[in-house]
C-alpha positions as CSV (number, residue, x, y, z in Angstrom):
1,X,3.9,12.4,-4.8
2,X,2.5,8.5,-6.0
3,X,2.4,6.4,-3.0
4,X,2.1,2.7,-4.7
5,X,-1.2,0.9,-2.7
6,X,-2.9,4.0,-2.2
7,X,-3.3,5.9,-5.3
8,X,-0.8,3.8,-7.9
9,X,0.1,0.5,-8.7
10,X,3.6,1.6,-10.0
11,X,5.9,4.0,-9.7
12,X,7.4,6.8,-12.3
13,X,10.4,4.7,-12.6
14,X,8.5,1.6,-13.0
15,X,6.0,3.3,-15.8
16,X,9.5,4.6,-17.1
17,X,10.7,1.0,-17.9
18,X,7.5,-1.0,-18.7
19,X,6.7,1.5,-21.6
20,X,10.4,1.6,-23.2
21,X,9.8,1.0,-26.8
22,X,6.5,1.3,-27.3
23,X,4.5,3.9,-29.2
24,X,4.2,7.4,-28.0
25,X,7.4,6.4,-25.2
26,X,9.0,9.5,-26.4
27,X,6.2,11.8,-25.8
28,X,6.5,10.2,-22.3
29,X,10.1,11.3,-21.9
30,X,9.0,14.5,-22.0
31,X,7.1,15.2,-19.4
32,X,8.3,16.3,-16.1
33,X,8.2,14.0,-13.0
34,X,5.2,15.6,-11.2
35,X,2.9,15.0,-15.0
36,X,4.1,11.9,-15.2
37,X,2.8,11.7,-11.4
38,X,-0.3,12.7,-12.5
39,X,-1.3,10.7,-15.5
40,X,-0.4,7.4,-13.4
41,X,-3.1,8.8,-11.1
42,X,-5.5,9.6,-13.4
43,X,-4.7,6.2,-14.9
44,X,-4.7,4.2,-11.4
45,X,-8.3,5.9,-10.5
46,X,-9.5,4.6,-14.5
47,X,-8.7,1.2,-13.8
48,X,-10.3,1.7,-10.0
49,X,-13.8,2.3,-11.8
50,X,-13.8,-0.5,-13.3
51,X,-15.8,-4.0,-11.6
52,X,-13.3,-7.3,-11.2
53,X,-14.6,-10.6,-10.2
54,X,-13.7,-11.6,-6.7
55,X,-12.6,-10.1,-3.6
56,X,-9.6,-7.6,-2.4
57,X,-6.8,-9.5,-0.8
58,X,-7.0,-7.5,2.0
59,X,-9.9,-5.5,3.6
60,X,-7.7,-3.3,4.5
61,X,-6.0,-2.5,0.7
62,X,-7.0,1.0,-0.6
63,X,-7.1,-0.3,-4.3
64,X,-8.9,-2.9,-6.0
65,X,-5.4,-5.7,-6.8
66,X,-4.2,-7.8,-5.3
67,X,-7.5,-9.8,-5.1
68,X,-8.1,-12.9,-4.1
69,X,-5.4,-15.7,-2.6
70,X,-2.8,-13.3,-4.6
71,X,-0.3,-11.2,-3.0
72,X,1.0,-9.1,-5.7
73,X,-0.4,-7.2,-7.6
74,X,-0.4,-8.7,-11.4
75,X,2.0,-7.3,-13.8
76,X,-0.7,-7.1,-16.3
77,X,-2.4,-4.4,-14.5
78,X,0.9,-2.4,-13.9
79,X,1.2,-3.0,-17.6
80,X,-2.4,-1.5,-18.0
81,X,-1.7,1.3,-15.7
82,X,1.4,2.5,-17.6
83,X,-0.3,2.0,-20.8
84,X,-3.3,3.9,-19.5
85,X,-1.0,6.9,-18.6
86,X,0.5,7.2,-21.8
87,X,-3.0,7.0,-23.6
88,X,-4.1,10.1,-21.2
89,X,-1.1,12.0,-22.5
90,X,-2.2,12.0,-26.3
91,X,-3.7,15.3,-25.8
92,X,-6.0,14.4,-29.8
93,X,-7.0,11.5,-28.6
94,X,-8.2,13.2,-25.4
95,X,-9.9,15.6,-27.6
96,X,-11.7,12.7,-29.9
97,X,-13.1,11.0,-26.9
98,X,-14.4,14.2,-25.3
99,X,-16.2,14.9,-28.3
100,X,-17.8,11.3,-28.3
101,X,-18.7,11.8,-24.5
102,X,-20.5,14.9,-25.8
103,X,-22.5,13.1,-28.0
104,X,-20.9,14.6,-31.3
105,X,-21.0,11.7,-33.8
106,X,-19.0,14.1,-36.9
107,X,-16.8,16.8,-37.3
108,X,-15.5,18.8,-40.3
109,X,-12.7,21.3,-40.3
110,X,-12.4,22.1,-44.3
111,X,-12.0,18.9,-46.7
112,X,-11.1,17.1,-43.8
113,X,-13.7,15.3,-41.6
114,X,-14.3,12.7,-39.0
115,X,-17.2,10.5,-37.5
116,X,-17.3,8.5,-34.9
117,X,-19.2,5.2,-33.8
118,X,-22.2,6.2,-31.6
119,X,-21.9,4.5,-28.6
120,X,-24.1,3.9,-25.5
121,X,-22.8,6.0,-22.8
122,X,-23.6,3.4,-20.4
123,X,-21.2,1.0,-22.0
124,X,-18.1,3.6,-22.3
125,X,-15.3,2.3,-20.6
126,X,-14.0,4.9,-18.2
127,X,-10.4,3.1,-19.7
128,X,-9.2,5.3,-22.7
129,X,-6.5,2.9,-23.6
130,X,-7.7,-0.3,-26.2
131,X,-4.7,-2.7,-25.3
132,X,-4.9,-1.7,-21.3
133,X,-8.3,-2.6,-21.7
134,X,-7.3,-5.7,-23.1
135,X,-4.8,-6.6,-20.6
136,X,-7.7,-6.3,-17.7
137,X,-10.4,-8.0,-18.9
138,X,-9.5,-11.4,-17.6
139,X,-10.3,-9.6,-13.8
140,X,-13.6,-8.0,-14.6
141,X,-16.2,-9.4,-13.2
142,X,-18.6,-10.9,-15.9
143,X,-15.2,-12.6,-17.9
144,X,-14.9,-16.2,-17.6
145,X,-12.2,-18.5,-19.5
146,X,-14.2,-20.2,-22.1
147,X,-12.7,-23.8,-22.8
């Protein structure tokens, strides 16, 4: 069971609605409640690893938003949880990225083949999904508005 402040941001119902539409929202529709319970986990404890610029709103919150002066937390990082949870459901992707944390740089399975980008392991983002990154970077700590 998700208990939102503690080890979510949003609910199954809330993931339900914010990722009507997109990409992949079928294979989400799938999935029984208690998986769907389970990626947003997985997802919530992603976005926990990453550093955000300023302070917890609360000393007493479990999780990293709201921060700051805030009270809520922003809908861009329900957004990114939700999109994070869907990204951990994409079983190949899951596949690609464990053999890049591996170190594997190419595969070939007959004619076919693929290589991937080496990248320092330090710099990985423990975030799997590219546009839930996206939506988080303006709270990491280190991003600042250029003007």
């Amino acid at each position: 069971m998700l208990t939102v402040g503690t080890d979510t941001y949003i609910t199954t119902a809330e993931a339900d609605d914010l990722l009507y539409g997109d990409q992949g929202y079928g294979r989400w529709t799938t999935l029984t409640e208690p998986e769907k319970e389970g990626y947003l986990k997985a997802a919530a404890l992603h976005i926990e690893l990453l550093r955000y610029a300023g302070r917890k709103h609360s000393i007493f919150q479990e999780m990293s938003f709201p921060r700051d002066m805030n009270r809520d937390v922003p809908a861009a990082v329900k957004r990114a949880q939700a999109l994070e949870a869907l990204a951990l459901t994409d079983a190949q992707a899951q596949s690609r990225r464990s053999l890049q944390e591996q170190g594997v740089q190419s595969i070939s399975l007959g004619k076919a083949s693929e290589s991937y980008k080496d990248m320092d392991s330090g710099r990985r983002s423990p975030v799997c999904s590219m546009d839930a990154a996206g939506l988080l970077r303006p709270y990491l700590l280190g991003s600042a508005a250029i003007v």
